[in-house]
TORKOL-4160 file (C-alpha; in steps of 0.2 Angstrom, whole numbers, padded with zeros to 4 digits, m for minus):
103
<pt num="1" X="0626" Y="0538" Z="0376"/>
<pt num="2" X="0608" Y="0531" Z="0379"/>
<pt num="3" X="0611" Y="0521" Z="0364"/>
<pt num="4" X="0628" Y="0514" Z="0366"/>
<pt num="5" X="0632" Y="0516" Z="0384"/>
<pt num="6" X="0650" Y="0508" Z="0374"/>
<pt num="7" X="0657" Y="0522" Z="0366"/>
<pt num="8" X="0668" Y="0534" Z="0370"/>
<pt num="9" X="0671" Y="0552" Z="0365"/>
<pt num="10" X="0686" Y="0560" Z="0363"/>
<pt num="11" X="0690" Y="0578" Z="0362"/>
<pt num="12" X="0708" Y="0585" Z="0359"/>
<pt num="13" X="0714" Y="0602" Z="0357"/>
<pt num="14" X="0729" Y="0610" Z="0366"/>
<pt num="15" X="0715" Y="0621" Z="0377"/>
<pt num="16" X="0727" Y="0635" Z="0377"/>
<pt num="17" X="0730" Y="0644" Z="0360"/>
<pt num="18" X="0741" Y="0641" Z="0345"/>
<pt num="19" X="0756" Y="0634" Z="0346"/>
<pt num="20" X="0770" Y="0649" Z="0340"/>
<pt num="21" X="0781" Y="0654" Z="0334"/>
<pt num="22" X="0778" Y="0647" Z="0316"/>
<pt num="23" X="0795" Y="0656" Z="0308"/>
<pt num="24" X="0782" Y="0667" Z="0299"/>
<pt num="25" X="0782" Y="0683" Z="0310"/>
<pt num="26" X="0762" Y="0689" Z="0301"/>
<pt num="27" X="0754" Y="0672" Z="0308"/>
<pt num="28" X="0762" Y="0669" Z="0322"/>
<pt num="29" X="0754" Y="0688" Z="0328"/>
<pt num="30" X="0737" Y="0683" Z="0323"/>
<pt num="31" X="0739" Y="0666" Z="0330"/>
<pt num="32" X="0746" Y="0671" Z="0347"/>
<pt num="33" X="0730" Y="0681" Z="0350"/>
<pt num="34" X="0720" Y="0678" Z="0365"/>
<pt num="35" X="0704" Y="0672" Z="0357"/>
<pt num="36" X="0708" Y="0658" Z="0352"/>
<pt num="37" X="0712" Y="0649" Z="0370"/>
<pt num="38" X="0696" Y="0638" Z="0376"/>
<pt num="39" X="0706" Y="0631" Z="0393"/>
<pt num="40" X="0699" Y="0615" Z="0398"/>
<pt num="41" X="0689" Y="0619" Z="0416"/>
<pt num="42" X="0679" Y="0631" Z="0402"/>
<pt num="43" X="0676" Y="0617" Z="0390"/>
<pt num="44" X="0670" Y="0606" Z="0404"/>
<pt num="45" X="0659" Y="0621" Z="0410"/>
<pt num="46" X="0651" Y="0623" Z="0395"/>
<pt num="47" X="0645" Y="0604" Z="0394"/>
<pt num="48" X="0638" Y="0605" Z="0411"/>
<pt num="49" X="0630" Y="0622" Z="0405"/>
<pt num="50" X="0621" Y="0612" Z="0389"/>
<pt num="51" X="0617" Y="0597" Z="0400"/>
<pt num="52" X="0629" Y="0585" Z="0394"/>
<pt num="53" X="0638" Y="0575" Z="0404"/>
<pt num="54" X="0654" Y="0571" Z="0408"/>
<pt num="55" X="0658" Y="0554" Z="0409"/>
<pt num="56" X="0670" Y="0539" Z="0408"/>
<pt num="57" X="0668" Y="0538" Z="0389"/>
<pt num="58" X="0674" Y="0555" Z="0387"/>
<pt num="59" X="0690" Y="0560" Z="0384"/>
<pt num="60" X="0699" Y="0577" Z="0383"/>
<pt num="61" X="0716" Y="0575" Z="0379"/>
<pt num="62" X="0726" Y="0592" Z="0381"/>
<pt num="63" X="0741" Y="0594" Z="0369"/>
<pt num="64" X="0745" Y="0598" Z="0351"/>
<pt num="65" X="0739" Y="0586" Z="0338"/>
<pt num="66" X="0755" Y="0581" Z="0331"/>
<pt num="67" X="0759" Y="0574" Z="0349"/>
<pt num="68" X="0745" Y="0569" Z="0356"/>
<pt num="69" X="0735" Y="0560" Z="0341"/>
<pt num="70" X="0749" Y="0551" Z="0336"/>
<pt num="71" X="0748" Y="0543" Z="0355"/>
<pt num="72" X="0731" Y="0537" Z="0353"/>
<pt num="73" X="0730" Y="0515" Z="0353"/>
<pt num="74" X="0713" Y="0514" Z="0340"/>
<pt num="75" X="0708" Y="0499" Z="0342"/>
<pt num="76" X="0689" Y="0502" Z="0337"/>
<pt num="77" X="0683" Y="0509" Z="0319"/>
<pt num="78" X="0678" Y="0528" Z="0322"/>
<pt num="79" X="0659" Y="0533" Z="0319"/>
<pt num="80" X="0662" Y="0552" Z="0319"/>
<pt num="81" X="0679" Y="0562" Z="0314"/>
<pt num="82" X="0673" Y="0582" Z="0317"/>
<pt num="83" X="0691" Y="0590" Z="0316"/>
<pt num="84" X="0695" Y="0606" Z="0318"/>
<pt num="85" X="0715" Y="0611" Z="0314"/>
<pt num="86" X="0718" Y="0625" Z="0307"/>
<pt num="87" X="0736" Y="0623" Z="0300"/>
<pt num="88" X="0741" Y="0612" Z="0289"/>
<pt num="89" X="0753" Y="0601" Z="0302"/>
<pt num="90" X="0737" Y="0597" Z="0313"/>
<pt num="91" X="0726" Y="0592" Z="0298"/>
<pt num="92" X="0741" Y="0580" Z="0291"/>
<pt num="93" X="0743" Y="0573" Z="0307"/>
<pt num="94" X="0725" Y="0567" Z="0311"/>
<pt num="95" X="0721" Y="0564" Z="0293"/>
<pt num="96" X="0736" Y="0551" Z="0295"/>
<pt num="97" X="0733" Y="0543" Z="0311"/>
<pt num="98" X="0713" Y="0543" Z="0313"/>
<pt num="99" X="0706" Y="0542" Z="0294"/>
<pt num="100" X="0711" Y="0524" Z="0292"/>
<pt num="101" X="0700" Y="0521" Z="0307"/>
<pt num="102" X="0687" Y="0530" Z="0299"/>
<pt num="103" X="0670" Y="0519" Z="0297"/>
């Protein structure tokens, strides 16, 4: 943020695990496992613990991506897309919404 004090970050993730069932009874076993829950006060913890803080430019938006991206008002281009979902449904859904955004 010392560069540009302007942008923002935004970080989305349901902070709680997968969302099950998928009507597959094999995945929805291995996604309902507990080591894939990163609760947000954690999240937060860890930035503090690298030094990075937490400002008004940063965003965490708790929800599944096919309801919370969706929501998002882009109304500047986006420098960085890191995305990280792992079923097909989330990809779609922020490939839709954020990649026309994309710089």
């Amino acid at each position: 943020q010392k560069h540009n004090p302007d942008r923002h970050y935004w970080f989305f993730d349901s902070f709680d695990g997968f969302q099950v069932p998928t009507g597959d009874d094999k995945l929805d076993t291995y996604l309902a496992k507990s080591v894939y829950v990163a609760p947000l006060e954690k999240v937060k913890q860890s930035f503090k613990d690298f030094g990075i803080p937490i400002t008004q430019n940063v965003h965490f938006v708790q929800g599944n991506f096919e309801d919370s991206i969706p929501k998002l008002k882009v109304d500047r281009p986006v420098a960085l897309l890191r995305m990280d979902g792992d079923l097909y449904s989330s990809t779609s859904v922020v490939l839709k919404y954020l990649y026309p955004s994309l710089q």
